[in-house]
C-alpha positions as CSV (number, residue, x, y, z in Angstrom):
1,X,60.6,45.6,27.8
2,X,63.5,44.8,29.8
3,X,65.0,48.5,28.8
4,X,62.0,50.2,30.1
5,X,62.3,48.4,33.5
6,X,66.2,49.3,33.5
7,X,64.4,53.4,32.9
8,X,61.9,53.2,35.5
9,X,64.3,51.9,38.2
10,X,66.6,54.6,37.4
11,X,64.0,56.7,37.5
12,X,63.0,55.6,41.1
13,X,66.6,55.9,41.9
14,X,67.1,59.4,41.1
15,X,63.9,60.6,42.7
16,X,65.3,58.8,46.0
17,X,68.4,60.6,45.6
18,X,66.6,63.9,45.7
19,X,64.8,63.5,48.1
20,X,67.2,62.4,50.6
21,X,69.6,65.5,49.3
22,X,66.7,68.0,50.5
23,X,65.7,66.3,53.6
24,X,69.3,65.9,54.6
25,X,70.6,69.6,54.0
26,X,68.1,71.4,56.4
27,X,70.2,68.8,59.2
28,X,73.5,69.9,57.9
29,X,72.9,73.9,57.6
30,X,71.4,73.5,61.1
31,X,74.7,71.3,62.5
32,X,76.8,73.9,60.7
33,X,74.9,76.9,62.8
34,X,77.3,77.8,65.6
35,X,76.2,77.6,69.1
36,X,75.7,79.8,71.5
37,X,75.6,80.7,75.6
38,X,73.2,83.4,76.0
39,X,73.7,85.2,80.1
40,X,72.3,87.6,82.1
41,X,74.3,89.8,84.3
42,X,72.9,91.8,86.8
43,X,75.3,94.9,88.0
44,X,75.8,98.3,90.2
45,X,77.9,100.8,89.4
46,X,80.6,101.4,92.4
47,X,80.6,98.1,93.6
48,X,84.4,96.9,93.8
49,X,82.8,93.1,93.2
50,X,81.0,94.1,90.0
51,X,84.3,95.8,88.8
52,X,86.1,92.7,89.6
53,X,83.4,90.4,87.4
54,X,83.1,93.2,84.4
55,X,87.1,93.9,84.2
56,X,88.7,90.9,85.0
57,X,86.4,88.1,85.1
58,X,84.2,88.6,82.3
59,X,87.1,89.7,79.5
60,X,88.8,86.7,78.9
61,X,85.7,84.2,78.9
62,X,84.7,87.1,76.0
63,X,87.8,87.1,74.2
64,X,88.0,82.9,74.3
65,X,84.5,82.6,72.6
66,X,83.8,85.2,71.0
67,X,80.6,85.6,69.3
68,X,79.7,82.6,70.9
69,X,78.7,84.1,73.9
70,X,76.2,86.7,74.5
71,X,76.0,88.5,78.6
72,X,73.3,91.1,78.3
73,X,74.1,93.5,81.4
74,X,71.4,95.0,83.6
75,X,72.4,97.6,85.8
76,X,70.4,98.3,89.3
77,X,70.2,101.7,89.8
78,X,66.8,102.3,91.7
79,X,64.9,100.6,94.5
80,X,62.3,99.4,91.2
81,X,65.8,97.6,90.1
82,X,66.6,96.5,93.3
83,X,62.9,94.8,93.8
84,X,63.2,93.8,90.0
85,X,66.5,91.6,91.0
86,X,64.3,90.0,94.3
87,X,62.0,88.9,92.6
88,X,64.4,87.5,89.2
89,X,66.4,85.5,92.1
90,X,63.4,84.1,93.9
91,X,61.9,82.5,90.9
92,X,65.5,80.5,90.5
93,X,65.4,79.9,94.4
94,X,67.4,82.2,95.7
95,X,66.2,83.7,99.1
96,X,67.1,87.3,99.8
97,X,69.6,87.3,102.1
98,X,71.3,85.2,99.2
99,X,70.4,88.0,96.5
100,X,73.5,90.3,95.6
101,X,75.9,91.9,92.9
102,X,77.3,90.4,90.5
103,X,75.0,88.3,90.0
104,X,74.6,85.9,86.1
105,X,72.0,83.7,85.2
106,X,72.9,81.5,82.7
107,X,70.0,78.9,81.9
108,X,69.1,77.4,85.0
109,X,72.1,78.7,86.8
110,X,72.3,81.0,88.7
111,X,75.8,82.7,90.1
112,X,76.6,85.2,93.1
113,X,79.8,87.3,93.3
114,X,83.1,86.8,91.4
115,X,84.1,83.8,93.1
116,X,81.6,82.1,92.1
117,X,81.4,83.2,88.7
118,X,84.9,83.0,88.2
119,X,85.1,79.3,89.0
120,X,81.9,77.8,87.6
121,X,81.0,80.1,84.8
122,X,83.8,79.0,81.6
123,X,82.7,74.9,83.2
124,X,79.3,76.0,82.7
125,X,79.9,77.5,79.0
126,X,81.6,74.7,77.8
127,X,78.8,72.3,79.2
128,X,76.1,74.4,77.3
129,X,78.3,74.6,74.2
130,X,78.3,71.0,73.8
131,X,74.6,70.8,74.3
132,X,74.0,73.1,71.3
133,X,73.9,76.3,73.3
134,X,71.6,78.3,75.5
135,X,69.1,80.8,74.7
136,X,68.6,83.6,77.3
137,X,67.0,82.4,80.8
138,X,63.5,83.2,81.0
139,X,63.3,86.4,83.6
140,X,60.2,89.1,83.7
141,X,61.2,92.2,82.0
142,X,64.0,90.4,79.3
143,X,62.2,91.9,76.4
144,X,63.2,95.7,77.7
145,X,66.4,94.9,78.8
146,X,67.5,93.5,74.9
147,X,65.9,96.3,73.6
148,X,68.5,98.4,75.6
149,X,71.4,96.8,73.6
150,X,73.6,96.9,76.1
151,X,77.3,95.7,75.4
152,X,78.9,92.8,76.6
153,X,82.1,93.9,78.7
154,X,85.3,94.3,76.8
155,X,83.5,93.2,73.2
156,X,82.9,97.4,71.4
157,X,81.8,96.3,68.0
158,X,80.1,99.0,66.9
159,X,82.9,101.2,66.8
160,X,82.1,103.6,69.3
161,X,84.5,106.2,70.9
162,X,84.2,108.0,73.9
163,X,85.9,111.4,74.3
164,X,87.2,112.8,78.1
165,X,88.8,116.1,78.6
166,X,90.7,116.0,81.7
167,X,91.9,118.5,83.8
168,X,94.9,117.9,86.1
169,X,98.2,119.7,87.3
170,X,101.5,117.2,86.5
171,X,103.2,118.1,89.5
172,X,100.1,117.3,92.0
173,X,100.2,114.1,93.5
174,X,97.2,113.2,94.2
175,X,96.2,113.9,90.8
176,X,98.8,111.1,89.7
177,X,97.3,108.5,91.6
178,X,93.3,109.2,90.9
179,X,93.6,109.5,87.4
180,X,95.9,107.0,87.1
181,X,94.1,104.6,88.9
182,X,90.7,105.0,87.2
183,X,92.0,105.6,83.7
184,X,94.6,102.9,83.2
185,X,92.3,99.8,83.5
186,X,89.7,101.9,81.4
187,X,92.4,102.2,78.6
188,X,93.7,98.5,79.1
189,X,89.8,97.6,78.6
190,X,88.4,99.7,75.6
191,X,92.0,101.0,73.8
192,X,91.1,103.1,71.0
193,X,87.3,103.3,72.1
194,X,88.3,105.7,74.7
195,X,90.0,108.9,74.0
196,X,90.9,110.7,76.7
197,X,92.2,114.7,76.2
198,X,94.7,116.4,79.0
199,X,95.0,119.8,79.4
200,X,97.6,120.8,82.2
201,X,96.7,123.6,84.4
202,X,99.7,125.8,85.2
203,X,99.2,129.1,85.2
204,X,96.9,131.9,86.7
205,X,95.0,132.1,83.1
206,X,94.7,128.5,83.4
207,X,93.4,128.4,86.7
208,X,90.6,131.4,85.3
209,X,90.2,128.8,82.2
210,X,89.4,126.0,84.4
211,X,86.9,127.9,86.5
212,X,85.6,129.3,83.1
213,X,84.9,126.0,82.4
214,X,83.6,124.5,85.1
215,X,81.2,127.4,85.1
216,X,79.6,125.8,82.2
217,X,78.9,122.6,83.9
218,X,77.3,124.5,86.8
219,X,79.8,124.6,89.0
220,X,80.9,127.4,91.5
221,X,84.6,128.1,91.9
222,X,84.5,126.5,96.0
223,X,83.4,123.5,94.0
224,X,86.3,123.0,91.6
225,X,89.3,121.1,92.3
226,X,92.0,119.1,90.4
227,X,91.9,116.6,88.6
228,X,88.3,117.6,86.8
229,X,87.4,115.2,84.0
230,X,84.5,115.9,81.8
231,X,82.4,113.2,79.9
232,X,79.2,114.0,77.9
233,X,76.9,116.1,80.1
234,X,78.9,115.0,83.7
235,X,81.6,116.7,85.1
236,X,83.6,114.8,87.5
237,X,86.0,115.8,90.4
238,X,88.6,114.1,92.5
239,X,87.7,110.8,93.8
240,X,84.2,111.0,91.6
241,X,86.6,110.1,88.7
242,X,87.4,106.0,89.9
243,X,84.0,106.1,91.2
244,X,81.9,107.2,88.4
245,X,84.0,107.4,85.1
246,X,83.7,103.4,84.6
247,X,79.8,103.7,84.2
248,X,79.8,106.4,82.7
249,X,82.2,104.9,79.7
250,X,80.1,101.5,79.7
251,X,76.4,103.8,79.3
252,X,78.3,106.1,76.6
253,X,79.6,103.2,74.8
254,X,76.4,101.8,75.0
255,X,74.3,104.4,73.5
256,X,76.9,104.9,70.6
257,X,79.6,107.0,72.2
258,X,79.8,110.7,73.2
259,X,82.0,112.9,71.2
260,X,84.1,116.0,73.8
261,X,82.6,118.4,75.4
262,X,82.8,122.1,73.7
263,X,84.9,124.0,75.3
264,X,84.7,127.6,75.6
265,X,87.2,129.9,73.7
266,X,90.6,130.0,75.7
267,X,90.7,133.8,75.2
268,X,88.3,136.2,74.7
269,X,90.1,138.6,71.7
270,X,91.7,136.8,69.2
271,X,93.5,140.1,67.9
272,X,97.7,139.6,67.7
273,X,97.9,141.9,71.0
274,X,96.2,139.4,73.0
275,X,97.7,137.0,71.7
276,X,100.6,138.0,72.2
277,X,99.7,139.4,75.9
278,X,99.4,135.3,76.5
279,X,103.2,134.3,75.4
280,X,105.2,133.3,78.3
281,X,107.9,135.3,78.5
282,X,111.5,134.8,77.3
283,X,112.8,135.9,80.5
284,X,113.8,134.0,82.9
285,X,111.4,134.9,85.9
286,X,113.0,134.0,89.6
287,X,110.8,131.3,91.0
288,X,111.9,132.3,94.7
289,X,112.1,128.5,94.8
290,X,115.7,129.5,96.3
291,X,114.2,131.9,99.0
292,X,111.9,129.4,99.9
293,X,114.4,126.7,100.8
294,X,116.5,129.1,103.0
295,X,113.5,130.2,105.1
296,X,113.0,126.8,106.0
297,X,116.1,125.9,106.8
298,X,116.2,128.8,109.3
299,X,112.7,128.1,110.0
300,X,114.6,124.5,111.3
301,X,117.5,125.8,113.1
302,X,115.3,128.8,114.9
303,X,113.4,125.5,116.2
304,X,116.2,123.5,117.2
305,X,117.9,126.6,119.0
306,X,114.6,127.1,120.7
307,X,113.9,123.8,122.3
308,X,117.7,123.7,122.9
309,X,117.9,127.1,124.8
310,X,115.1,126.2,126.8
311,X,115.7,123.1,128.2
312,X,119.3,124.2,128.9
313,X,118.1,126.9,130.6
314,X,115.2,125.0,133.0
315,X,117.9,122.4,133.8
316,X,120.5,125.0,134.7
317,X,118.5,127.6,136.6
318,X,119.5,130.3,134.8
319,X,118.5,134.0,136.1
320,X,117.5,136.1,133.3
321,X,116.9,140.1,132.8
322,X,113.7,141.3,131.4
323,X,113.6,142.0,127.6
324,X,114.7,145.1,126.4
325,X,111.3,147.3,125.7
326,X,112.2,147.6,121.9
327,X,112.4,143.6,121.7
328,X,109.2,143.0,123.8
329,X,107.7,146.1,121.5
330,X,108.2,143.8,118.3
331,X,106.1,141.3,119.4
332,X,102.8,143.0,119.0
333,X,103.8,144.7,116.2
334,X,105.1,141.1,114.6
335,X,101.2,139.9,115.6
336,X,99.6,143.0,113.6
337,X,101.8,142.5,110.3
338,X,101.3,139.0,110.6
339,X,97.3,139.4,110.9
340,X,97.5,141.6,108.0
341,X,99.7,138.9,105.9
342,X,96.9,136.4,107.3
343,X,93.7,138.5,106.4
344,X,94.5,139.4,102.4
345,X,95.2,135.3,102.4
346,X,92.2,134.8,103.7
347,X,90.3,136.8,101.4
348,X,92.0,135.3,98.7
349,X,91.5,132.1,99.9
350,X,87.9,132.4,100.6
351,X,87.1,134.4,97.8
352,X,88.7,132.6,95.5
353,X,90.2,136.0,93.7
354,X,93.4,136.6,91.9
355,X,96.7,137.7,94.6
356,X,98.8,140.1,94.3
357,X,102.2,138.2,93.7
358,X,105.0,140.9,92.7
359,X,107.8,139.6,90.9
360,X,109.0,136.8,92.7
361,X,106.7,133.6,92.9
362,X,103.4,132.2,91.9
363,X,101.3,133.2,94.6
364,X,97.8,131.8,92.8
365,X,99.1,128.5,91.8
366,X,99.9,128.0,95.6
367,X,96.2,129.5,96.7
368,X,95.1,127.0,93.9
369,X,96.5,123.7,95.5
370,X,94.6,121.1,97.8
371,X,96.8,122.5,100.4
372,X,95.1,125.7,101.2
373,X,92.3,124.3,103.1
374,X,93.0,121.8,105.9
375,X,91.3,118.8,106.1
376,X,89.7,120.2,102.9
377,X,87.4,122.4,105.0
378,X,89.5,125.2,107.0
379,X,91.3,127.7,104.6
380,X,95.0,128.1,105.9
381,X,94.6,132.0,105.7
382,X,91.7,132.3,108.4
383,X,93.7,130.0,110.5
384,X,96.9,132.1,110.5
385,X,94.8,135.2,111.2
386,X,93.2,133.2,114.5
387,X,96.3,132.0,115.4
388,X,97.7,136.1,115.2
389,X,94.8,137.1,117.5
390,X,95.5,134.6,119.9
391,X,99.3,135.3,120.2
392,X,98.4,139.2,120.3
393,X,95.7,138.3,123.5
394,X,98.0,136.0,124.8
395,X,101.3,138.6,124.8
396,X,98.2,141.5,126.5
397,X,97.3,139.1,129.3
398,X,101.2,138.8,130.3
399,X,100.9,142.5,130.8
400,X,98.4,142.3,133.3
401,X,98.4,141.6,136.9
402,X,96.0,138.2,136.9
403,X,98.5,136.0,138.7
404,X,99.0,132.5,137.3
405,X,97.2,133.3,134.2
406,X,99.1,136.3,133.5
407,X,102.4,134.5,134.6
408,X,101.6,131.1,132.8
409,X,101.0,133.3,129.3
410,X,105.0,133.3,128.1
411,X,104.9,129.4,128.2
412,X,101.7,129.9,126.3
413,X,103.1,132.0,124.0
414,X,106.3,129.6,123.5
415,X,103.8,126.7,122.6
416,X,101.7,128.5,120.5
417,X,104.6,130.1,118.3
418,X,106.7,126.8,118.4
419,X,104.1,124.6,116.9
420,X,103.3,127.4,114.6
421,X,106.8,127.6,113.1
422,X,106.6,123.8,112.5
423,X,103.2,123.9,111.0
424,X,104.6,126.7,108.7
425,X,107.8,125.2,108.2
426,X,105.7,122.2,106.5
427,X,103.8,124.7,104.6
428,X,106.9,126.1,103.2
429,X,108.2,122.6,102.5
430,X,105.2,121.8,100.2
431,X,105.8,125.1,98.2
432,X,108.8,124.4,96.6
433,X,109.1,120.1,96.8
434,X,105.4,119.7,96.3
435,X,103.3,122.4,94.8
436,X,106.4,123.3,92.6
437,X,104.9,127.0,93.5
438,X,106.2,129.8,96.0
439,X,103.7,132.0,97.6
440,X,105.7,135.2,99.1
441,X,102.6,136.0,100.8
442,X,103.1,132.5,102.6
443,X,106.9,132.8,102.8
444,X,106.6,136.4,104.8
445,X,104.0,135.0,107.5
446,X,106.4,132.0,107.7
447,X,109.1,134.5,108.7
448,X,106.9,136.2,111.0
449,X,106.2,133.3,112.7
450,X,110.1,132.4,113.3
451,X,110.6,135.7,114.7
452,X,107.7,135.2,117.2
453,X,109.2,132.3,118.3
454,X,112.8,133.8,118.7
455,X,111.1,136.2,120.9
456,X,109.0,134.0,123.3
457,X,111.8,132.0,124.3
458,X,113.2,134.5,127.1
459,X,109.9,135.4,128.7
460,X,108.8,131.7,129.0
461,X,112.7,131.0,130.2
462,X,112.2,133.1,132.8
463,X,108.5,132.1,133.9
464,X,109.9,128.5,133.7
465,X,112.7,129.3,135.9
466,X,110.5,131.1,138.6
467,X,111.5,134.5,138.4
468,X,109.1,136.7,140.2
469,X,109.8,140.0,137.7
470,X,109.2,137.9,134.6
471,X,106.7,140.4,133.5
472,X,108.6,143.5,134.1
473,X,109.8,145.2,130.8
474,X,113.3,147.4,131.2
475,X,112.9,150.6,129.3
C-alpha cells in the first residue's frame, strides 16, 4: 500500500515536471530572440544633409548593431512623395514648416536633419533595445515601401556589385577633383560592391571612341565632355557625377546591381593591318612642348617692352616719324592670316571635326579640352576671328580723315592687341603646363598677335604724344 502511494506521488511529480519544462521553454526561446529597432528614413537625392545622415551618420550606428537594426529608406522624388512626407509628419505632430530631409521615424520619434539624428538617434536605440525592440512606426503606405526592399546604408548583404565605366583625361584637372570627390566616399562606403572601370582618353581615336560612345547614350558631340561616367542606362557628365552617381549606386544596389555597360567595338576591322595602323609609334614624335614655351616667353618680353616703350615715351615727349609703308602694310596683312588661323579654329571648334595638325603637336586633344570654349559657352576660335575683324576696322578707320575717331584708333589698336597677347599668352601657358597638348594652330595666332602688338606701339606713341601727322604713312 504504502509502495503504491510512494508510485503515485512520483508519478504526480514527473507530470509536474513536464509540464513546467513546456510552459517554460516557449519564455526562454522567446527571451533568447534578439531584439530589434525597426526605422524609417525618409531621403532626397542631392541634398548635402541627406548625404551627411546616409554616409556619415547612419554607418557606424549600422556597423555597431548590426542586424539589430533595420532603417527602411524612402526616397522623395515627386510632389506625390513630397505630399506623402506632409501628411506622415503631421500625424506624429510635426507642422509643415517643421517637415524636411533627413527625416527618421523611429517608434514614436520622430527626427529632423543630421543634428538631430546624430545626437538622439544611437540614445534612442539603446532605449528601445532594452525594451525588447521596436517594430516599424505605423505610417500610410509602409506596406509598399518594404515591398521595395530597399537597403539600409552601408549594410550590401546580398552581394550586389555595381559596375561604372568612366571616362576621364589624367592630366585634366578638373577631372581630378570631380571624380575624386564623388568616387572616393562611394568606394570608402560600398568597397568591393562598387567596381568602377577607367579608360583614359588620349588620343584623337580616343576622343572619336568617346564620342562613339556617347552616341550610344544619345548624346551629340556639343554635349560630351570629360570626365563621362556611365552607370546602367545613365550617362553622366561633369558635375552630374557628385550629384547623381550616389543615387544612382544606392537604386542599383538596391535592385540587385547593374553589370557595365556594352561598349561598342574599339575599332571597326579587326584585320592585323588595322591593328597595326592603331600602334603608337616607336618614334619619338616632337611634342612642340619646347616651341610652345619659347613663344610665351617672347609673348612676355614683347609685353613688357611694350608697356615699357610706351610710357617712356609719353613721359619724355618723344617726336616720332611715321612708319615705314612696308611696316604699316603688315598690319592688315597680319589681321587677314590671323582671321584665316581664327576661321579653320572655329570650324573646328564648332563643328567638332578632326584638325589638321602636321607633324608637330596635338592639335585635337587641345580643341578637345574645357578650354576651348570660354565660360563654357564662347568657342575661343570665333572669338579670335572677332577680335581679327575688329583690329582690321580699327587699323581702316586710322586711314581716314574722321578726326578724333580716326586719331584715337592707334591707342585702340594698342589696347586691343595688348590684352590680346596676354589673353593668348594664357592660352599658350595652358597648352603645354595644363592640357599637356600643343595646338600649332593656336601657337601661330599667338604669334600673330605679338607681332600686332609690336606694330601698334609707334602709331599710338605718336597719337599719345600729339603729333598732328600721326596718320601719315612714308612711302
Amino acid at each position: 500500500m504504502r509502495l503504491a502511494r510512494w508510485i503515485i506521488l512520483l508519478g504526480q511529480l514527473t507530470a509536474f515536471l513536464v509540464f513546467t519544462a513546456l510552459s517554460v521553454q516557449p519564455a526562454q526561446a522567446q527571451a533568447m530572440e534578439p531584439s530589434i529597432v525597426r526605422a524609417v528614413l525618409f531621403w532626397k537625392n542631392g541634398c548635402p544633409s541627406c548625404h551627411e545622415a546616409l554616409e556619415n551618420v547612419l554607418p557606424p550606428l549600422q556597423e555597431k548593431y548590426g542586424e539589430q537594426l533595420e532603417i527602411l529608406l524612402v526616397e522623395v522624388v515627386t510632389m506625390e512623395d513630397v505630399d506623402h512626407l506632409y501628411e506622415v509628419a503631421a500625424a506624429y505632430g510635426i507642422p509643415r514648416e517643421r517637415v524636411g530631409v533627413p527625416l527618421l521615424i523611429l517608434g514614436e520619434q520622430v527626427l529632423v536633419g543630421p543634428a538631430q539624428i546624430s545626437a538622439e538617434l544611437p540614445g534612442l536605440i539603446e532605449s528601445y533595445l532594452a525594451q525588447g525592440g521596436v517594430d516599424w512606426p505605423d505610417i500610410s503606405g509602409l506596406e509598399t515601401f518594404l515591398s521595395a526592399a530597399r537597403p539600409t546604408p552601408g549594410l550590401n548583404s546580398t552581394g550586389a556589385v555595381v559596375e561604372v565605366i568612366l571616362f576621364l583625361t589624367a592630366d585634366c584637372h578638373s577631372c581630378q577633383l570631380i571624380a575624386g570627390h564623388a568616387l572616393m566616399p562611394l568606394d570608402e562606403r560600398y568597397g568591393e560592391s562598387l567596381d568602377v572601370q577607367v579608360i583614359d582618353i588620349v588620343t584623337s581615336e580616343d576622343v572619336e571612341y568617346l564620342y562613339q560612345v556617347a552616341s550610344a547614350f544619345d548624346l551629340f558631340r556639343e554635349q560630351v565632355d570629360l570626365p563621362m561616367l556611365l552607370i546602367g542606362d545613365y550617362a553622366l557628365i561633369g558635375e552630374q557625377i557628385p550629384a547623381e552617381l550616389p543615387g544612382l549606386v544606392e537604386r542599383y544596389l538596391s535592385t540587385g546591381g547593374v553589370e557595365a555597360p556594352i561598349l561598342p567595338p574599339r575599332f571597326v576591322s579587326a584585320t592585323p593591318e588595322a591593328v597595326a595602323a592603331v600602334q603608337p609609334s616607336t618614334q619619338p614624335q616632337p611634342n612642340g612642348f619646347i616651341l610652345a614655351i619659347l613663344v610665351l616667353v617672347g609673348m612676355v618680353i614683347s609685353l613688357l617692352y611694350a608697356l615699357g616703350a610706351l610710357t617712356y615715351g609719353v613721359f619724355k615727349d618723344i617726336s616720332l616719324a611715321p612708319l615705314p609703308a612696308w611696316q604699316d602694310g603688315l598690319v592688315p596683312a597680319l589681321c587677314v592670316i590671323g582671321l584665316g588661323v581664327a576661321g579653320y579654329l572655329s570650324y573646328i571648334e564648332i563643328s567638332l571635326s578632326q584638325a589638321i595638325c602636321g607633324p608637330m603637336g596635338d592639335c585635337n586633344a587641345v580643341q578637345t579640352s574645357s578650354y576651348t570654349r570660354l565660360w563654357g559657352v564662347l568657342p575661343i576660335g570665333v572669338l579670335g576671328a572677332g577680335g581679327y575683324i575688329a583690329f582690321l576696322a580699327t587699323w581702316w578707320a586710322a586711314r581716314q580723315k574722321w578726326g578724333w575717331l580716326s586719331s584715337s584708333a592707334p591707342i585702340a589698336l594698342f589696347g586691343m592687341a595688348f590684352f590680346g597677347t596676354v589673353f593668348s599668352a594664357y592660352l599658350t601657358y595652358l597648352e603645354p603646363f595644363v592640357i599637356k597638348a600643343v595646338c600649332i594652330w593656336c601657337i601661330t595666332s599667338a604669334v600673330i598677335m605679338t607681332l600686332l602688338l609690336l606694330l601698334s606701339v609707334h602709331p599710338a606713341l605718336r597719337s599719345l604724344v600729339g603729333d598732328p601727322h600721326a596718320e601719315e604713312v612714308s612711302s
